[in-house]
C-alpha positions, 0 to 999 in steps of 0.5 A: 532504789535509794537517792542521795542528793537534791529532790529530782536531781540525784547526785548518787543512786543505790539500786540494790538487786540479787546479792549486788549493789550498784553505786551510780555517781552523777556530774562531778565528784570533788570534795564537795560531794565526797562526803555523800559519795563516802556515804552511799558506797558505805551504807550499800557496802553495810547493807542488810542482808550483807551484798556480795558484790557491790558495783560503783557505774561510773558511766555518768560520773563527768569529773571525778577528783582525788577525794573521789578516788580517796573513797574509792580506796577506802572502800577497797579496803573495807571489802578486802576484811568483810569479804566482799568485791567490790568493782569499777563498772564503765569508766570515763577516760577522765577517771582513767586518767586519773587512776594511771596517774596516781599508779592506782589501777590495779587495785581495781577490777574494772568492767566494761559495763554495770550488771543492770 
């Protein structure tokens, strides 16, 4: 597992298992913290060997603002030309909110709960 973050008190986790990645944001992620999130999305998304699925938890993600979602897009759009899924696992109603208000929804797979 890799942490991005502070000593002892991760702001993001990559845990990487059987051809999938899972992307666990913590707290509230604004702009001050898009760039970490940017670069943990990706490296998992880069990874060797190449991961089929990769996984963004949102279940401990409190606050999430549109630079959030900018990486989220983006990400998107690096998997549609490699290839691989990538998917929105355990959204809070913020993050909902957030997605109908910017009509972004479905542009998203989004499951009820990680795979681990």
């Amino acid at each position: 597992m890799h942490q991005y973050g502070e000593k002892g008190s991760p702001d993001i986790e990559v845990d990487a298992r059987s051809g999938t990645a899972v992307v666990r944001p913590h707290g509230e992620m604004d702009i001050s913290r898009a760039q970490a999130f940017r670069q943990a999305l990706f490296e998992a998304l880069a990874g060797e060997p190449r991961l089929s699925d990769v996984v963004v938890d949102l279940q401990y993600l409190s606050f999430c603002d549109s630079s959030g979602l900018n990486v989220l897009l983006d990400a998107r759009t690096a998997v549609a030309a490699t290839g691989q899924r990538l998917f929105l696992a355990a959204p809070r109603e913020q993050f909902l909110r957030l997605l109908e208000h910017t009509g972004t929804q479905h542009l998203f797979t989004i499951e009820p709960a990680p795979p681990f």
